[in-house]
N, C-alpha and C positions, 0 to 999 in steps of 0.2 A: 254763398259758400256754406256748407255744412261743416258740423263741428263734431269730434267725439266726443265723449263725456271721460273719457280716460288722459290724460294730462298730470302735470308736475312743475311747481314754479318755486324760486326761492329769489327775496326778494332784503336785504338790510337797509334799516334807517337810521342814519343818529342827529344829534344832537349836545350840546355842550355836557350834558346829564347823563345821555344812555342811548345804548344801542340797541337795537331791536332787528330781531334774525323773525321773518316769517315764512314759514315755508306750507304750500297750500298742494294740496292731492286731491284727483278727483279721479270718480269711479262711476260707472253707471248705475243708474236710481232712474225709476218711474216719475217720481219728483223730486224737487229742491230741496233736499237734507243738509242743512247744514253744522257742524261740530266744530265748535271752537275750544282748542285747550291755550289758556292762556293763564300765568300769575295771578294767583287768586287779587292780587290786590290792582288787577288792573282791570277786574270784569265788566265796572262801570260803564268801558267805553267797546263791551262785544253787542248791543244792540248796531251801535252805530258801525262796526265791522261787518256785524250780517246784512246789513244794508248796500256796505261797497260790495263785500262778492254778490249781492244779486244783481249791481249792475252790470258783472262781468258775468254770471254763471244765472242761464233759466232753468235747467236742468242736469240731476247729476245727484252722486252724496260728494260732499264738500268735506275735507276735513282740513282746518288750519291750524296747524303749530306756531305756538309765537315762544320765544324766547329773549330774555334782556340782560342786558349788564350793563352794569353801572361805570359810567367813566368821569364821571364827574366828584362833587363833594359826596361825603356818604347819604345814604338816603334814610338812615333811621335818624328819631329822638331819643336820645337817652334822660330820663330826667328821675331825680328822687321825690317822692312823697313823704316829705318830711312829718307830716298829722300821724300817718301808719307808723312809719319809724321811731316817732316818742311813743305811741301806744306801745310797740310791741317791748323795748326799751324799759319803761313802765311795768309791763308785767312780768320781766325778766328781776327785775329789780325787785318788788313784793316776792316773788318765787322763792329769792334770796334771803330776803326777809326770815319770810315761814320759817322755810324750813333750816335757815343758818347753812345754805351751804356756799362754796367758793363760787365768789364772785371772777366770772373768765367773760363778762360780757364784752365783746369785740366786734368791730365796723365790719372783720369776714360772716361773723356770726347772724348777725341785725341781716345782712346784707342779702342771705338766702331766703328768710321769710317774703311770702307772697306779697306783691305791691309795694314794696318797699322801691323797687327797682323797677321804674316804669322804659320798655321801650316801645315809643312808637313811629310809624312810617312819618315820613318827613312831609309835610302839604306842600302839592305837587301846582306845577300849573297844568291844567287838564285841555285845557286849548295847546300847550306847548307837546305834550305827552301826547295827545291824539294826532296832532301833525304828524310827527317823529315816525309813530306806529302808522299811520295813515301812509307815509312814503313807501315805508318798507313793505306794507300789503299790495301797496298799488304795483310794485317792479313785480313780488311775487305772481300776480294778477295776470300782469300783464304776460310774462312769458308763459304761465299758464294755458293760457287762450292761443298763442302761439302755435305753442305745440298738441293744443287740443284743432287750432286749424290746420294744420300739418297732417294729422293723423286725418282728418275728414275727407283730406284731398283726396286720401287713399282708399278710403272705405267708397267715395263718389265713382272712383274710377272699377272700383272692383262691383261696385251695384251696379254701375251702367254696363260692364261688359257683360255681366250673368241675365241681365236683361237684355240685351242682344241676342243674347244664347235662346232666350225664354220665346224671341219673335220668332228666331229661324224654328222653332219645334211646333210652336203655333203656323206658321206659313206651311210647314209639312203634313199636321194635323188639317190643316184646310186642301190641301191638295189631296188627300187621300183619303178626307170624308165623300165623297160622289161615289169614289170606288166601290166604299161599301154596298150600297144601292145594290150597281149592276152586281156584283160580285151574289149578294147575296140572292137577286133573282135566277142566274143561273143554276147558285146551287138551290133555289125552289125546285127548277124548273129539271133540272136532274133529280132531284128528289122523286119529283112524281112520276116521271117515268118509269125509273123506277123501279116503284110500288105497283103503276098500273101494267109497266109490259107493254107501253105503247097501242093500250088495246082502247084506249080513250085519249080522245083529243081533246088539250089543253084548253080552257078556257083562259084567251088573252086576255079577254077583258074581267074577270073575277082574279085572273095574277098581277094584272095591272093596280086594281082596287088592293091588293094585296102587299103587294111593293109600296102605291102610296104611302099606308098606315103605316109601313114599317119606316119607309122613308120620313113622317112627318115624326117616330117616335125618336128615331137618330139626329133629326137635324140639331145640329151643335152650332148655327151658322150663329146667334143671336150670342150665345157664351163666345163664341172665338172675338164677335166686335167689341165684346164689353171689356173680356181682356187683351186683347192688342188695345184697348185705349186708358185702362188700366196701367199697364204698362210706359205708356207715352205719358201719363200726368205724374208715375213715378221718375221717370229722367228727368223730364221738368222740375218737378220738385227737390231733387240734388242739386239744382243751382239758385235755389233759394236761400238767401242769407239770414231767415229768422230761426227760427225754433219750427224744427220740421219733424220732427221723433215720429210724435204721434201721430199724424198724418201718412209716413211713413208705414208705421203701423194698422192702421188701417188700409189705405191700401194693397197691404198685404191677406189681409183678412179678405178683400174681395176677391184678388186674386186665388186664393186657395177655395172659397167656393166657386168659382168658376170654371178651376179645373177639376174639381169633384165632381162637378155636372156633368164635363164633358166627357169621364172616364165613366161616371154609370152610365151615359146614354150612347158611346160609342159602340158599343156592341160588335167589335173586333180588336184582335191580340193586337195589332201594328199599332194602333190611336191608342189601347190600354197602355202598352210598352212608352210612347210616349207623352202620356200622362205622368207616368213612375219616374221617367228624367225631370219632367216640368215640377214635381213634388220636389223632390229633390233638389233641385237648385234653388225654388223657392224658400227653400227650408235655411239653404245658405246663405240668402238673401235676410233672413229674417233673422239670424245670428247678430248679422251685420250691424241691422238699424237698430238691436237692443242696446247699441253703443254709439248712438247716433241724439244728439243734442235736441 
């Protein structure tokens, strides 16, 4: 089963400490982009997050939001540096000294100078905290992929019908490649009448050798096989469950020379006229699989 690259999941984890909301968006990308915004002071553990979305995600841009809250005891340290606080204390004191003036030294005052007043984050269990985070990405993940196979269902059934579409114009192009031929001998064969007025008779066999040449510069038989079976390894490949993008993509690549061949060397409006359908739906075909996993 194929998969789009466009999806959306959201996924919450907690724990006795904190909650964790992640929510994951993805978009089509040539490759695996992936962007995580998360708490600066959680970044330790985004190796090991870009690790889970690539076992969910081969291709795409990724982008994951994480967000936390605290439900448990608080999560900072607050603590004094008492060394700083006699220094600064100290030189408030000499200042007094010098210059004799009032002494207003106060616990609000001391209290704003830098490092006096240390806060820092609380040591964490990082096994407990990556679980936590780890559940919440995993639900996010999960319906992610969900609804990235949901949307593939849809893009498989809409490539497989425009290739359907793509056989019957080919089956028509093959029915009305021969035509050309005769078509085109008669109008030789009226041509030189003609010019001459019927006053010389046709060499069969120099118009025979003539239609050949033309015939062997037309023949389209060799493009029509390659794409009808072009064709048949791209439907096939819709119901492959790995990473098909780019194969996807390449087979479209042949298909579009294929039919380029067949419109220079068909050398009539009806095969050009359907060449210009076949352009065209191939074109919407190839819309399709830039959003194809």
């Amino acid at each position: 089963m194929i998969k789009s690259m466009t999806g959306f999941g959201r996924g919450e984890g907690k724990d006795n400490e904190r909650q964790f909301i992640v929510e994951v968006k993805t978009v089509n990308h040539r490759y695996n982009d992936i962007v995580i915004r998360m708490p600066k002071r959680f970044t330790y553990l985004e190796d090991k997050l870009k690790n889970l979305v690539k076992d969910y995600i081969k291709r795409g841009r990724v982008e994951v939001y994480i967000t936390v809250e605290n439900i448990g005891d608080i999560d900072t340290k607050i603590s004094v540096n008492t060394l700083v606080a006699r220094q600064y204390i100290d030189c408030l004191r000499k200042i007094r000294d010098e210059f004799n003036v009032i002494d207003d030294i106060t616990v609000s005052l001391v209290s704003k100078f830098s490092d006096v007043i240390k806060v820092e984050p609380k040591e964490e269990d990082e096994d407990a905290v990556w679980s936590c985070l780890q559940n919440a990405a995993a639900k996010a993940l999960d319906l992610l992929v969900e609804m990235r196979e949901a949307e593939g269902v849809k893009l498989a059934e809409d490539i497989h019908n425009r290739c359907e579409y793509i056989s019957n114009i080919v089956e028509k192009i093959q029915n009305r490649s021969p035509q050309v031929v005769l078509e085109y001998k008669e109008k030789l064969k009226d041509r030189i009448h003609e010019l001459l007025e019927d006053s010389v008779e046709v060499d069969e066999n120099r118009l025979s050798m003539e239609i050949a040449v033309l015939a062997d510069k037309c023949s389209i038989t060799e493009e029509i096989v390659r794409l009808n079976s072009h064709v048949d390894q791209l439907k096939k490949t819709l119901k492959e469950s790995h990473t098909v993008g780019r194969k996807l993509d390449f087979l479209i690549q042949e298909m579009n020379r294929e039919i380029n061949t067949i419109g220079s060397k068909a050398n009539d409006l009806e095969i050009t006229n359907y060449v210009v359908d076949l352009k065209s739906e191939l074109e919407k075909i190839r819309e399709q699989v830039q959003n194809i996993e």
